[in-house]
N, C-alpha and C positions, 0 to 999 in steps of 0.2 A: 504494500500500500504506500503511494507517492507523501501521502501525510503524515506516514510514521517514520521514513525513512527520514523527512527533514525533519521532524520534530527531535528523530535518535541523533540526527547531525549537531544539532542547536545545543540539547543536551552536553555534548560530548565537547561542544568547541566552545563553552560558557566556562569562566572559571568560578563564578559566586552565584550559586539556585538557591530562588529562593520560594517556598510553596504554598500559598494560601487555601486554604480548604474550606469547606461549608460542609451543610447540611445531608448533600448530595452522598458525599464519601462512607459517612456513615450509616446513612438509608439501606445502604448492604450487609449490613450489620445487624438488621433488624431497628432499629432507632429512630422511628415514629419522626418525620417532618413537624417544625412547630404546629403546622395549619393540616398536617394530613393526616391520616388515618390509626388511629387512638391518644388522639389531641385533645378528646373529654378527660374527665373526670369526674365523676358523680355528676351534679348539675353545674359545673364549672366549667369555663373554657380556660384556656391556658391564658390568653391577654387581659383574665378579668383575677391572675393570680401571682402571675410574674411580673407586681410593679409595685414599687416601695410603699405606696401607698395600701396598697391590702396586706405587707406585713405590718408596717405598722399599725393597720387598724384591725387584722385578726391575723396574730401570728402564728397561733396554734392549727388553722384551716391552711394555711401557707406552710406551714413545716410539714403536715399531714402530707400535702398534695408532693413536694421535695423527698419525703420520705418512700412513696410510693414511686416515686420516677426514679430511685438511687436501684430500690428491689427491682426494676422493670429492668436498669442500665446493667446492675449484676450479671443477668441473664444473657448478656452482648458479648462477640467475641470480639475480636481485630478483624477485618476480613485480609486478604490479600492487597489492596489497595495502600491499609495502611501499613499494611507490610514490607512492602516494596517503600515507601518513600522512606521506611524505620531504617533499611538494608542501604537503602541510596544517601544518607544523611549520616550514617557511621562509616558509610566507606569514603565520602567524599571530606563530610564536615561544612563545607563553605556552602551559602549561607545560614539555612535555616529554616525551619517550619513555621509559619503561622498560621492556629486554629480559629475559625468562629465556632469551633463545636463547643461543649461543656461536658460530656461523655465519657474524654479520659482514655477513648479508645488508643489516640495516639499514643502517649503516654506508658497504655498497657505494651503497646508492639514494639514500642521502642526499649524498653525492659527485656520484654521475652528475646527480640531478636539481638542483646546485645548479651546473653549470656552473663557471663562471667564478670562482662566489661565492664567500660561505664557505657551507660547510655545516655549521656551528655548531651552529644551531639548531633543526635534523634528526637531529644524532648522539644515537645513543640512551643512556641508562647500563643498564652493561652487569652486571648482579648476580651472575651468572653465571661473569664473565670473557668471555674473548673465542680462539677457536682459533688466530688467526692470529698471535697475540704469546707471546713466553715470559716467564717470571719466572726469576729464581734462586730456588733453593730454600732456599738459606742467607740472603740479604741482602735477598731479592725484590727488587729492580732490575728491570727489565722493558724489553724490547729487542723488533725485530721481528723476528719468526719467520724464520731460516733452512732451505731444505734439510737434511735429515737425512744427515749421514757417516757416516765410517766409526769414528768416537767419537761417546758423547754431546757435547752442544754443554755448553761449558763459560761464567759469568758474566763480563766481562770485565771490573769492577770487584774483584772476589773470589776468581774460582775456583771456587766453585762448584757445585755440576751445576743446569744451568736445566733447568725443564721447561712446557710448553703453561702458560699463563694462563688454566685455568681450575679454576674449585674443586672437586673432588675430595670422593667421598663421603666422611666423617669429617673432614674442614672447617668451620669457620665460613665467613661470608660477610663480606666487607672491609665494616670496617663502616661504614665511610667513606662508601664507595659505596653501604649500604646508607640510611642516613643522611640521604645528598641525596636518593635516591629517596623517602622516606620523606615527606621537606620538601618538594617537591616536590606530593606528592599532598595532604599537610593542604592546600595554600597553593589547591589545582586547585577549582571547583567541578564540573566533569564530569570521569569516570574511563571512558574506554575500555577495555575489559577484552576482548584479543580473541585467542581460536584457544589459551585457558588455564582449566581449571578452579578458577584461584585461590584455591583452600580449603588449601593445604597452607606453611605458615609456612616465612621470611617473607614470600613471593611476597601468601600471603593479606592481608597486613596494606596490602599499596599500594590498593588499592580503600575498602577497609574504612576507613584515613584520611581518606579524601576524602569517604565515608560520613558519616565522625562528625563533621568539618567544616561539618556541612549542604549537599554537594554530591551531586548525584546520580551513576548508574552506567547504561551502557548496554553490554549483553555482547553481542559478535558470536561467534557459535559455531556448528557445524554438531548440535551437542546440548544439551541441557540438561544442568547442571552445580549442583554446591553454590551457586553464587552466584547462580544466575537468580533465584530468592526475591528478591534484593536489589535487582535491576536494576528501573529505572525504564522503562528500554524493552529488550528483546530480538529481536538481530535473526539470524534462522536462515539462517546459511547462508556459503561461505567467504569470508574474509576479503578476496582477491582478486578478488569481484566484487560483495561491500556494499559495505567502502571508499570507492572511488571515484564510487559516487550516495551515500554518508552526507558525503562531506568535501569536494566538489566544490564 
Protein backbone atom coordinates (compact mmCIF):
# COMPACT_ATOMS: atom_id res chain seq x y z
CA UNK A 1 0.00 0.00 0.00
CA UNK A 2 1.52 3.50 -1.45
CA UNK A 3 0.26 5.11 2.16
CA UNK A 4 2.03 2.85 4.22
CA UNK A 5 5.18 2.75 2.41
CA UNK A 6 5.42 6.66 2.83
CA UNK A 7 4.04 6.80 6.16
CA UNK A 8 7.12 3.70 7.14
CA UNK A 9 9.49 6.24 5.11
CA UNK A 10 8.48 9.45 7.33
CA UNK A 11 8.79 7.32 10.25
CA UNK A 12 12.04 6.15 9.68
CA UNK A 13 13.61 9.40 8.37
CA UNK A 14 12.05 11.66 11.59
CA UNK A 15 14.59 11.88 14.31
CA UNK A 16 11.88 13.39 17.30
CA UNK A 17 7.97 11.40 17.17
CA UNK A 18 5.86 12.58 18.75
CA UNK A 19 2.03 10.74 19.23
CA UNK A 20 -1.17 12.04 20.29
CA UNK A 21 -3.87 9.79 20.97
CA UNK A 22 -7.68 9.90 21.66
CA UNK A 23 -10.48 8.09 22.24
CA UNK A 24 -10.22 6.06 19.08
CA UNK A 25 -7.08 3.87 20.40
CA UNK A 26 -8.75 2.62 23.06
CA UNK A 27 -12.34 1.81 21.75
CA UNK A 28 -10.25 -1.43 20.82
CA UNK A 29 -9.94 -2.12 24.09
CA UNK A 30 -13.35 -2.23 24.88
CA UNK A 31 -13.45 1.43 26.49
CA UNK A 32 -16.82 2.82 25.82
CA UNK A 33 -16.48 6.55 23.78
CA UNK A 34 -17.46 9.52 26.09
CA UNK A 35 -20.95 9.81 23.81
CA UNK A 36 -21.12 6.16 22.65
CA UNK A 37 -22.35 3.04 23.80
CA UNK A 38 -22.44 2.48 27.67
CA UNK A 39 -22.19 6.27 28.23
CA UNK A 40 -25.20 5.84 30.81
CA UNK A 41 -25.26 5.22 34.11
CA UNK A 42 -28.26 4.63 36.11
CA UNK A 43 -30.21 7.84 35.01
CA UNK A 44 -27.19 9.94 34.46
CA UNK A 45 -25.34 10.99 31.51
CA UNK A 46 -21.60 11.32 31.67
CA UNK A 47 -21.69 15.44 30.94
CA UNK A 48 -24.24 15.85 33.75
CA UNK A 49 -21.23 14.10 36.20
CA UNK A 50 -17.87 14.99 34.92
CA UNK A 51 -17.95 18.71 35.96
CA UNK A 52 -16.74 20.26 39.02
CA UNK A 53 -19.77 21.53 39.67
CA UNK A 54 -21.61 18.18 40.43
CA UNK A 55 -18.64 17.19 42.73
CA UNK A 56 -18.85 19.70 44.47
CA UNK A 57 -22.52 19.73 44.88
CA UNK A 58 -22.85 15.63 45.25
CA UNK A 59 -19.66 14.00 45.64
CA UNK A 60 -20.75 10.84 46.83
CA UNK A 61 -23.11 10.27 43.39
CA UNK A 62 -19.66 11.60 41.58
CA UNK A 63 -17.35 9.12 43.34
CA UNK A 64 -20.02 6.33 42.87
CA UNK A 65 -20.34 6.89 39.11
CA UNK A 66 -15.70 7.08 39.12
CA UNK A 67 -15.84 4.00 41.14
CA UNK A 68 -17.81 2.05 38.66
CA UNK A 69 -15.83 3.40 35.59
CA UNK A 70 -12.37 2.32 37.43
CA UNK A 71 -14.38 -1.64 37.90
CA UNK A 72 -15.42 -1.35 34.16
CA UNK A 73 -11.56 0.04 33.14
CA UNK A 74 -10.01 -3.03 35.39
CA UNK A 75 -11.64 -5.31 32.92
CA UNK A 76 -9.57 -3.51 29.71
CA UNK A 77 -6.41 -5.00 28.28
CA UNK A 78 -3.77 -2.94 26.11
CA UNK A 79 -4.75 -3.98 22.71
CA UNK A 80 -1.83 -4.11 20.08
CA UNK A 81 -2.04 -0.53 19.09
CA UNK A 82 -0.80 0.45 22.33
CA UNK A 83 1.54 -1.88 22.17
CA UNK A 84 3.23 -1.12 19.22
CA UNK A 85 3.68 2.76 20.13
CA UNK A 86 4.83 1.12 24.11
CA UNK A 87 7.62 -1.02 21.72
CA UNK A 88 8.29 2.13 19.37
CA UNK A 89 8.91 4.63 22.22
CA UNK A 90 11.41 2.23 24.36
CA UNK A 91 13.21 1.44 21.21
CA UNK A 92 13.53 4.83 19.96
CA UNK A 93 12.94 7.27 23.08
CA UNK A 94 12.63 10.73 21.15
CA UNK A 95 9.95 12.32 21.44
CA UNK A 96 7.14 11.02 23.30
CA UNK A 97 3.58 10.04 23.90
CA UNK A 98 0.71 12.32 24.59
CA UNK A 99 -2.61 10.81 25.84
CA UNK A 100 -6.26 12.45 25.86
CA UNK A 101 -7.34 9.08 27.39
CA UNK A 102 -7.68 8.70 31.34
CA UNK A 103 -7.78 4.79 31.05
CA UNK A 104 -4.18 4.14 31.94
CA UNK A 105 -4.05 1.66 29.02
CA UNK A 106 -0.98 3.32 27.99
CA UNK A 107 0.79 3.22 30.94
CA UNK A 108 -0.23 -0.41 31.48
CA UNK A 109 1.66 -1.49 27.95
CA UNK A 110 4.37 0.54 28.48
CA UNK A 111 5.07 -1.43 31.86
CA UNK A 112 4.26 -4.83 30.51
CA UNK A 113 6.31 -4.20 27.28
CA UNK A 114 9.37 -2.96 29.09
CA UNK A 115 9.82 -5.93 31.31
CA UNK A 116 12.45 -5.64 33.54
CA UNK A 117 13.35 -2.15 32.28
CA UNK A 118 12.27 1.05 32.83
CA UNK A 119 9.52 2.17 31.07
CA UNK A 120 10.25 5.62 31.01
CA UNK A 121 10.32 6.29 27.88
CA UNK A 122 6.89 4.79 26.95
CA UNK A 123 4.99 6.50 29.62
CA UNK A 124 2.68 8.75 28.02
CA UNK A 125 1.78 12.59 29.41
CA UNK A 126 -1.27 12.28 30.45
CA UNK A 127 -3.44 15.89 29.67
CA UNK A 128 -6.37 14.53 30.79
CA UNK A 129 -5.28 13.08 34.06
CA UNK A 130 -5.28 9.69 34.73
CA UNK A 131 -8.47 7.39 36.54
CA UNK A 132 -6.59 5.28 38.53
CA UNK A 133 -4.85 8.10 40.83
CA UNK A 134 -6.74 10.61 43.13
CA UNK A 135 -5.86 14.28 43.89
CA UNK A 136 -7.01 16.28 46.97
CA UNK A 137 -9.38 18.64 46.03
CA UNK A 138 -8.06 21.21 48.52
CA UNK A 139 -4.05 20.99 48.28
CA UNK A 140 -4.02 18.57 45.03
CA UNK A 141 -1.50 16.03 46.40
CA UNK A 142 -2.06 13.03 44.42
CA UNK A 143 -1.86 9.46 45.86
CA UNK A 144 -3.00 6.11 44.23
CA UNK A 145 -6.26 5.26 43.95
CA UNK A 146 -7.89 3.26 46.66
CA UNK A 147 -11.14 1.12 46.82
CA UNK A 148 -14.10 3.04 47.54
CA UNK A 149 -15.73 2.93 51.44
CA UNK A 150 -17.86 3.53 53.34
CA UNK A 151 -16.62 7.55 53.58
CA UNK A 152 -15.21 9.57 50.85
CA UNK A 153 -11.48 8.98 50.87
CA UNK A 154 -10.03 11.70 52.63
CA UNK A 155 -6.14 13.66 51.71
CA UNK A 156 -3.66 12.52 54.09
CA UNK A 157 -1.58 15.44 54.09
CA UNK A 158 -4.79 17.93 54.62
CA UNK A 159 -7.83 16.43 55.03
CA UNK A 160 -9.21 17.15 52.56
CA UNK A 161 -11.90 15.31 50.39
CA UNK A 162 -9.76 13.61 47.36
CA UNK A 163 -11.28 12.93 44.35
CA UNK A 164 -10.20 10.70 40.74
CA UNK A 165 -7.37 12.70 38.86
CA UNK A 166 -8.89 13.68 36.21
CA UNK A 167 -10.17 17.17 34.87
CA UNK A 168 -13.42 17.74 35.03
CA UNK A 169 -15.75 19.79 32.68
CA UNK A 170 -15.36 23.43 33.86
CA UNK A 171 -11.45 22.92 34.42
CA UNK A 172 -8.40 24.07 33.06
CA UNK A 173 -5.89 21.63 32.15
CA UNK A 174 -2.55 21.58 34.47
CA UNK A 175 -0.65 23.57 32.71
CA UNK A 176 2.25 22.11 33.55
CA UNK A 177 1.52 19.16 31.84
CA UNK A 178 0.14 20.83 29.23
CA UNK A 179 3.37 22.76 28.77
CA UNK A 180 5.69 19.61 28.32
CA UNK A 181 3.27 18.26 25.91
CA UNK A 182 3.28 21.26 24.05
CA UNK A 183 7.45 21.26 24.00
CA UNK A 184 7.42 18.23 23.22
CA UNK A 185 5.68 18.58 19.87
CA UNK A 186 7.55 22.07 18.66
CA UNK A 187 10.98 20.14 19.51
CA UNK A 188 9.11 16.52 17.23
CA UNK A 189 9.60 16.68 13.43
CA UNK A 190 6.69 13.92 12.92
CA UNK A 191 3.37 14.17 14.87
CA UNK A 192 1.39 10.84 15.13
CA UNK A 193 -2.11 11.90 15.45
CA UNK A 194 -4.02 8.63 16.17
CA UNK A 195 -7.89 7.37 16.97
CA UNK A 196 -8.59 11.69 17.73
CA UNK A 197 -10.04 14.30 15.73
CA UNK A 198 -7.63 16.87 17.04
CA UNK A 199 -9.54 20.01 16.13
CA UNK A 200 -10.98 20.87 19.55
CA UNK A 201 -8.23 23.12 21.85
CA UNK A 202 -5.96 22.32 23.57
CA UNK A 203 -5.60 18.72 22.27
CA UNK A 204 -5.75 20.74 18.67
CA UNK A 205 -2.72 22.66 19.39
CA UNK A 206 -0.05 19.26 19.82
CA UNK A 207 -0.08 18.45 16.10
CA UNK A 208 -0.40 22.00 14.88
CA UNK A 209 3.17 22.66 16.85
CA UNK A 210 4.88 20.22 15.30
CA UNK A 211 3.09 21.72 12.07
CA UNK A 212 4.40 25.06 12.43
CA UNK A 213 7.91 23.66 13.49
CA UNK A 214 8.35 22.58 9.95
CA UNK A 215 7.42 18.99 10.95
CA UNK A 216 5.00 16.93 9.22
CA UNK A 217 1.69 14.92 10.55
CA UNK A 218 0.52 11.50 9.73
CA UNK A 219 -3.32 10.74 11.00
CA UNK A 220 -4.36 7.14 11.64
CA UNK A 221 -8.03 7.07 11.84
CA UNK A 222 -10.97 4.92 10.95
CA UNK A 223 -12.60 8.52 9.29
CA UNK A 224 -11.76 11.40 8.20
CA UNK A 225 -11.43 14.24 10.41
CA UNK A 226 -10.76 18.24 10.70
CA UNK A 227 -7.14 17.58 10.57
CA UNK A 228 -6.61 15.15 7.41
CA UNK A 229 -6.25 18.46 5.29
CA UNK A 230 -3.06 18.77 7.32
CA UNK A 231 -1.70 15.26 7.21
CA UNK A 232 1.10 14.48 5.06
CA UNK A 233 0.03 10.82 4.95
CA UNK A 234 -3.33 9.31 6.03
CA UNK A 235 -3.63 6.16 7.05
CA UNK A 236 -7.43 4.57 7.40
CA UNK A 237 -8.09 2.24 9.59
CA UNK A 238 -7.75 1.11 13.56
CA UNK A 239 -5.01 1.90 15.27
CA UNK A 240 -4.50 -1.72 16.60
CA UNK A 241 -3.73 -3.02 13.34
CA UNK A 242 -1.75 0.05 11.31
CA UNK A 243 0.49 0.51 14.34
CA UNK A 244 2.23 -2.33 14.27
CA UNK A 245 3.38 -2.44 10.16
CA UNK A 246 3.66 1.61 10.57
CA UNK A 247 6.37 1.29 13.79
CA UNK A 248 7.74 -2.16 13.36
Amino acid sequence: MKQMRQARKLVADSARVVALTGAGISAESGVPTFRGHGGLWRNYRPEELATIDAFERDPETVWEWYAWRRSFLGTCVPNDGHRALARFFLRRGLAGLVTQNVDGLHTRAAREEAGDGSPDAALPVEIHGAIARDRCNHCGARAEAEPLGDSLPRCADCGGLRRPDVVLFGEMLDPDVLARAQSMAERADLCLVIGTSAVVYPAAAIPLATLRAGGRIIEVNTEETGLSGAASVVLRGKAGEVLPELLS
